[in-house]
C-alpha positions in Angstrom: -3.5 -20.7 18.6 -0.6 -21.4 15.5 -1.4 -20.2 11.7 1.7 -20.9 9.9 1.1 -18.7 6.7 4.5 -19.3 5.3 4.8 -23.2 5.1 3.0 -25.5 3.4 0.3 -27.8 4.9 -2.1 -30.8 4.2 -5.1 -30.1 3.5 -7.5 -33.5 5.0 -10.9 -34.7 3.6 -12.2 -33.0 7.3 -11.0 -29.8 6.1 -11.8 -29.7 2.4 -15.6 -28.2 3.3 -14.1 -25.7 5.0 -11.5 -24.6 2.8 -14.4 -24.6 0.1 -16.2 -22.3 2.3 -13.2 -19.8 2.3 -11.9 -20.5 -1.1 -14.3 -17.5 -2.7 -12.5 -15.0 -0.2 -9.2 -16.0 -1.5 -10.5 -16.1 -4.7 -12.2 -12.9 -5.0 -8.5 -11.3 -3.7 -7.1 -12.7 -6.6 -9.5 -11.5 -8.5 -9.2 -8.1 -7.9 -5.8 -8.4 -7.8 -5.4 -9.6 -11.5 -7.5 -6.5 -12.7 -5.7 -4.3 -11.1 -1.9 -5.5 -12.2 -3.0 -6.3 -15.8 -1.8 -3.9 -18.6 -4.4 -1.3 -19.4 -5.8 -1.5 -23.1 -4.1 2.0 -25.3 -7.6 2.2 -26.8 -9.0 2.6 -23.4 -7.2 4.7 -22.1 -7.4 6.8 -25.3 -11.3 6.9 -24.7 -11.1 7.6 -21.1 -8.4 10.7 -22.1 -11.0 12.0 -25.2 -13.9 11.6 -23.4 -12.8 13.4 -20.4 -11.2 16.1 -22.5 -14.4 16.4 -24.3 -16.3 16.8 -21.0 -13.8 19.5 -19.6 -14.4 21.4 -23.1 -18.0 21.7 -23.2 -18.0 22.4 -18.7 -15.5 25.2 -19.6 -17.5 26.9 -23.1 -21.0 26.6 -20.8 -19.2 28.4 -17.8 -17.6 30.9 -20.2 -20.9 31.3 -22.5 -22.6 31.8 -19.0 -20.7 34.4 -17.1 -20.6 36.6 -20.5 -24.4 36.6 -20.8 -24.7 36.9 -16.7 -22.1 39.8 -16.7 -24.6 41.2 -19.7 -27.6 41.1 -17.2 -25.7 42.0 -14.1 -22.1 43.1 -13.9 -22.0 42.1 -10.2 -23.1 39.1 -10.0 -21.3 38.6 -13.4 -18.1 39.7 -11.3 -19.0 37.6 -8.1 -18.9 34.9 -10.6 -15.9 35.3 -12.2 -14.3 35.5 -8.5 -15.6 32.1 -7.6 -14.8 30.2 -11.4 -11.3 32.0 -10.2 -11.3 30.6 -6.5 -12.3 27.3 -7.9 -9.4 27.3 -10.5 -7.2 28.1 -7.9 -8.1 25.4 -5.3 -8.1 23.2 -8.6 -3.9 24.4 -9.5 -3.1 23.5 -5.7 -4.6 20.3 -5.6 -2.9 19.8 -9.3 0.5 20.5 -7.5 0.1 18.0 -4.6 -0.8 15.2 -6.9 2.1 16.0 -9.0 4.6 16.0 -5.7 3.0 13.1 -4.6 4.2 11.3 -8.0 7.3 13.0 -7.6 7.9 11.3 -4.0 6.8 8.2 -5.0 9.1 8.2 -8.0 11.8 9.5 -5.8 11.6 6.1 -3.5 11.4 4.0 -6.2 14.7 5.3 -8.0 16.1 4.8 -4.3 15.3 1.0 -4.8 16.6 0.5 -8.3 20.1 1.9 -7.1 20.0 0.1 -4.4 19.1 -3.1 -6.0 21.9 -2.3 -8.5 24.5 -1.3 -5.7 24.0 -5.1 -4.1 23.8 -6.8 -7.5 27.6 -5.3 -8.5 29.0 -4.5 -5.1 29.3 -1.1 -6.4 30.2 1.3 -3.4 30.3 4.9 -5.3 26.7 3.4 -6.0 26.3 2.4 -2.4 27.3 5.7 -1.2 24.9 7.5 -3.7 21.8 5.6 -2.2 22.9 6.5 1.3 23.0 10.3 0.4 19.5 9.9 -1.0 18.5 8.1 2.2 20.1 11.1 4.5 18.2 13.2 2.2 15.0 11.9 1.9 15.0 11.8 5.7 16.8 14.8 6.2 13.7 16.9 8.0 12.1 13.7 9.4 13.0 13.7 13.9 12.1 9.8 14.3 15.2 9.7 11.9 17.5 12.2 13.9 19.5 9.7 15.5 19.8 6.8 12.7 20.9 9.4 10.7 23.8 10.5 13.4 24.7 6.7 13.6 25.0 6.4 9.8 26.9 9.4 9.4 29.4 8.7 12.6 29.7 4.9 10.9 30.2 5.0 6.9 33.2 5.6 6.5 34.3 2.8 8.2 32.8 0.4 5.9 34.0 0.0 2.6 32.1 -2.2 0.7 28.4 -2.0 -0.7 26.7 -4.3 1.4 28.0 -3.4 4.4 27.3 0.5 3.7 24.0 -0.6 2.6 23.1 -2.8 5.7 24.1 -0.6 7.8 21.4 2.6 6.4 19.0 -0.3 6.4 19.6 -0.9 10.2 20.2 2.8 11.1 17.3 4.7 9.2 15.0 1.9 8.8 14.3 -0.5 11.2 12.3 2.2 13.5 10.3 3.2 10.4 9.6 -1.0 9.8 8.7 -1.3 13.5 5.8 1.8 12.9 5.1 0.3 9.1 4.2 -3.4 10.5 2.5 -1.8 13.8 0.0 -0.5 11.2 -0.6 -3.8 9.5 -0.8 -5.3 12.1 -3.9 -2.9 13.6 -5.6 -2.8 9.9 -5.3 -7.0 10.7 -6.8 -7.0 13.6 -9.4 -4.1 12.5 -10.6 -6.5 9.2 -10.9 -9.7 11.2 -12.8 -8.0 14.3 -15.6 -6.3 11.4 -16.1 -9.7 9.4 -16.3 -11.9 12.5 -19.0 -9.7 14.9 -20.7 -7.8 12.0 -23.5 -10.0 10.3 -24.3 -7.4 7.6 -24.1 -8.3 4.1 -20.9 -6.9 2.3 -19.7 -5.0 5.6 -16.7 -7.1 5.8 -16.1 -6.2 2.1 -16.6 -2.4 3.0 -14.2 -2.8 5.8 -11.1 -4.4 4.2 -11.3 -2.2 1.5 -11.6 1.2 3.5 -8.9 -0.9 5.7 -6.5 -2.1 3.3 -6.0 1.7 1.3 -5.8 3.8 4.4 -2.7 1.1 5.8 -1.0 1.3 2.3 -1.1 5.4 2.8 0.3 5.3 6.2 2.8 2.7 5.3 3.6 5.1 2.4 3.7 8.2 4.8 6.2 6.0 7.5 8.3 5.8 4.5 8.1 9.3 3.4 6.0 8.9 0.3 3.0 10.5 0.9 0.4 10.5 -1.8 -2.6 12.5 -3.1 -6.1 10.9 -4.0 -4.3 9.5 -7.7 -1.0 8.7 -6.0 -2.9 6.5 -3.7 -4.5 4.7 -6.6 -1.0 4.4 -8.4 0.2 3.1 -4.9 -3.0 0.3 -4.4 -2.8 -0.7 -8.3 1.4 -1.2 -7.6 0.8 -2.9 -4.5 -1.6 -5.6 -6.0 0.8 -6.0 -8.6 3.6 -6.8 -6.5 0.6 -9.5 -5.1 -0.1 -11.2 -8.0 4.2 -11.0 -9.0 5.0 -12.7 -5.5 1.9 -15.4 -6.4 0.2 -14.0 -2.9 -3.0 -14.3 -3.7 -3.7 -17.2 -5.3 -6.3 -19.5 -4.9 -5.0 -22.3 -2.9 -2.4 -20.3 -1.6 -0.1 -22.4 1.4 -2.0 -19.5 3.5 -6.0 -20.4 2.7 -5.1 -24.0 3.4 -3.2 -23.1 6.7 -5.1 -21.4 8.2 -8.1 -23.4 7.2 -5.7 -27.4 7.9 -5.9 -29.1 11.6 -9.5 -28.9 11.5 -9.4 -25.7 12.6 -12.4 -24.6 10.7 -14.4 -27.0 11.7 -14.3 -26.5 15.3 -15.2 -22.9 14.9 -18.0 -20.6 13.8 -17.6 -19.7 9.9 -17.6 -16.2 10.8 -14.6 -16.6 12.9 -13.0 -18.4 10.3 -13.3 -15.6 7.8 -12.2 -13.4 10.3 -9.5 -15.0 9.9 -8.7 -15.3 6.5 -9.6 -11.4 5.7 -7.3 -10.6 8.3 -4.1 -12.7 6.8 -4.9 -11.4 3.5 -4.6 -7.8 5.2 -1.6 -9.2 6.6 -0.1 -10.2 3.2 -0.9 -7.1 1.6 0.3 -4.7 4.9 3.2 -6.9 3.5 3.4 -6.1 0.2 3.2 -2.7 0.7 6.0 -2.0 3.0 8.0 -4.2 0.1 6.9 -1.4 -2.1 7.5 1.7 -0.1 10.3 0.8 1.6 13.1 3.1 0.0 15.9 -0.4 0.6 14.9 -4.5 0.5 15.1 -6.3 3.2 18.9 -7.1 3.2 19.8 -6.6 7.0 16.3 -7.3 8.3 14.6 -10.1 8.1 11.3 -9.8 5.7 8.7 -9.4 8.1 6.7 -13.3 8.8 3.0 -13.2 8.0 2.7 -15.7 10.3 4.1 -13.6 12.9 1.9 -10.8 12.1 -1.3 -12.6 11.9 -0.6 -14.3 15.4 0.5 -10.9 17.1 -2.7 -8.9 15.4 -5.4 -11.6 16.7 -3.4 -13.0 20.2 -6.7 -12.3 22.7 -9.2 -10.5 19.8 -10.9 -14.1 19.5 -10.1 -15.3 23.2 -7.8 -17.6 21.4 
């Protein structure tokens, strides 16, 4: 079975029902997409920051009001308390700290991709080199990177120009990290296409692409060593959809919709298996977008990974097809 995803087909009066019937998937994508990569409103996120600040106030003067007039009553439980606000405070600082390292890797990659960007735009190899001694140090600790990281350093001097210097990390350090990245696109494919075809359960395919889709943007983000906390995941999701609707992904009537819906496909099968289908190249897509996101260098060397390619290898036998 062929889904071309990346070219353009016709879509025939046999296939307009059936595109229809799939157009609200692709549409509901876009949907969320667009709310998630629009520009937040200053006044809400001034009532959001005053009301939560508000909130925090009156939790804290209540806790403090209460542990005086418990300690009043009873010094020990007053003190056992005081030793749990303390112990929550305390879990509260640590999980403070990882968010903040989380933003701090995340901001780390993406300053990796503006110089890089920059070093292939000018051919500037003092740049060049610069990104490659981020790259060796981002990856310093990692083992998968032990030996591209030997290769690169064996290898760089004996390129002198930017590209080259930069092709070469991309090939070294990050072609076994893109082979892991698209393995788990490929599996949250295969994972959202299996749910929405065999479970009949109202919103469950819903339920399962979403669950799906932000656990394989952490893991792509993990592969390329910017691991997040619980609000670093949300930046990461809200970035990756934004990348989406940039790219023009997600739109309704995208070349991919009508693909996979043209050659009467859809009308040969069962309309679950058909959105099976369609949930699992959106997966694709945004498995996609992500590793365009995380990955520290664009694809220069490599070529960008096919949708197509992914889609086929992530459903070859799930279907029988």
């Amino acid at each position: 079975m062929l889904i071309d995803l990346d070219a353009p087909s016709k879509v025939t009066p046999a296939t307009a029902p059936a595109i229809q019937d799939e157009a609200p998937q692709g549409a509901a994508m876009q949907t969320v997409a667009a709310i998630a990569a629009r520009r937040r409103n200053p006044l809400v996120r001034w009532f959001w920051s005053l009301l939560l600040t508000l909130i925090g106030f009156a939790i804290s003067l209540a806790t403090w009001s209460y542990l005086g007039h418990l300690i009043d009553r009873s010094p020990l439980l007053g003190m056992f308390f005081a030793a749990l606000v303390v112990l929550f405070l305390c879990v509260c600082a640590a999980i403070a700290i990882r968010e903040v390292m989380a933003f701090v890797r995340l901001g780390r990659i993406d300053r990796v991709q503006t110089r890089a960007a920059q070093a292939h735009l000018e051919g500037d190899l003092k740049e060049a080199r610069g990104v490659v001694d981020d790259l060796a140090t981002l990856y310093a600790k990692r083992e998968d990177t032990a030996w591209g990281r030997a290769e690169l350093a064996d290898r760089r001097a004996e390129v002198l120009d930017a590209d080259g210097l930069l092709n070469l990390a991309e090939r070294s350090l990050l072609v076994p990290l893109d082979t892991r990245a698209l393995a788990e696109v490929q599996a949250a494919a295969r994972q959202v296409a299996l749910v929405t075809a065999v479970v009949p359960l109202a919103l469950a395919d819903v339920f399962a692409a979403l669950t799906a889709n932000i656990r394989m943007i952490r893991r792509i983000a993990e592969i390329y060593g910017g691991r997040s906390g619980t609000l670093g995941s949300l930046r990461l999701v809200r970035t990756v959809l934004t990348h989406l609707v940039a790219t023009g992904a997600v739109a309704v009537g995208d070349d991919m919709i009508q693909s996979v819906a043209g050659g009467g496909l859809m009308s040969k099968v069962s309309r679950r298996f058909g959105e099976g289908i369609v949930n699992g190249a959106l997966t694709a897509r945004v498995g996609v977008a992500a590793v365009e996101v995380c990955r520290p260098l664009p694809f220069q060397a490599v070529k960008r990974p096919s949708v197509t390619r992914l889609v086929q290898r992530a459903l070859t036998g799930l279907f029988g097809g």
